[in-house]
C-alpha positions, 0 to 999 in steps of 0.5 A: 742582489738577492735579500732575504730575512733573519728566519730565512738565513737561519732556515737555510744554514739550520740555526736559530732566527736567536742566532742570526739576530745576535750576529745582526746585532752584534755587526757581524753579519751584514745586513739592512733594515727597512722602515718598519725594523725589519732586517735583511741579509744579502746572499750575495754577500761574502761574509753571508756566503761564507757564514752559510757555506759553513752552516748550511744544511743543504750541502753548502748549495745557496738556495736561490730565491727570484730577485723581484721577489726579494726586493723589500717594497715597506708594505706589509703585503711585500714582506709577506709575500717575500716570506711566503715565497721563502718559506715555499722555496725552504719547503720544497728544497726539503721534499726534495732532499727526502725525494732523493732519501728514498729514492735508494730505498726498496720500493719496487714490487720486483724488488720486494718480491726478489727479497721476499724469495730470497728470504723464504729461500734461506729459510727452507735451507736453515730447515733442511740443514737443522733437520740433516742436523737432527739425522745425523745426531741420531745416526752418530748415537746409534753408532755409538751404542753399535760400537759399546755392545761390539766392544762387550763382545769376543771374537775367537776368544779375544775380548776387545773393549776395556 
């Protein structure tokens, strides 16, 4: 029997500690209440299960928390402790969950100079295709004026041009 807290079920499925205490309140989630108040949900639970495979953040895994820390023992220290050890298992499923983000991204020096190098790459292509660009705009030009001064001309009396 695994328990855990109204803040800590809403940190699992990523809701509010508001929300999972009107579904306390309201007897739809199953839950107990130890002598000073407090409320605890058991993750061994269907409805629990079910109500954190439908909310939860982390891919409808259960995060799991050591049984003999979970048992609530009605001293302050205990609850404390209880929701410390949550909130360190919360914290480090997290990191993990960004370890696993980044582990896609570019962070290699190789890959960062593959990149690099391709990029300067294509860049010096862009500038010798613009400069083949700007030759050939200036070759066609004078080919153009070639062709109107040849067409003003007569070869053996015949006039080409208009």
């Amino acid at each position: 029997m695994q328990k855990v807290s109204i803040k800590r079920l809403a940190e699992i499925c990523g809701v509010s500690d508001t929300a999972i205490r009107k579904l306390v309140h309201s007897s739809k989630l199953p839950s107990e209440k130890d002598l000073k108040g407090n409320y605890y949900l058991d993750l061994d639970d269907e409805i629990i299960k079910e109500y954190i495979t439908k909310h939860n953040q982390f891919d409808a895994e259960v995060i799991e928390v050591s049984s003999e820390v979970n048992q609530p023992k009605n001293q302050p220290n205990d609850i404390v402790m209880i929701e410390l050890v949550n909130k360190i298992e919360y914290l480090s499923k997290l990191a993990g969950k960004a370890e696993l983000l980044t582990d896609n991204l570019i962070t290699k020096d190789q890959d960062v100079k593959y990149w690099q190098e391709k990029f300067f790459e294509l860049q010096n292509l862009y500038n010798q295709t613009n400069q083949s660009n700007i030759t050939l705009q200036t070759k066609v030009s004078e080919l153009e004026k070639e062709n109107e001064k040849l067409k003003q001309k007569s070869f053996f009396g015949l006039k080409f041009g208009k």
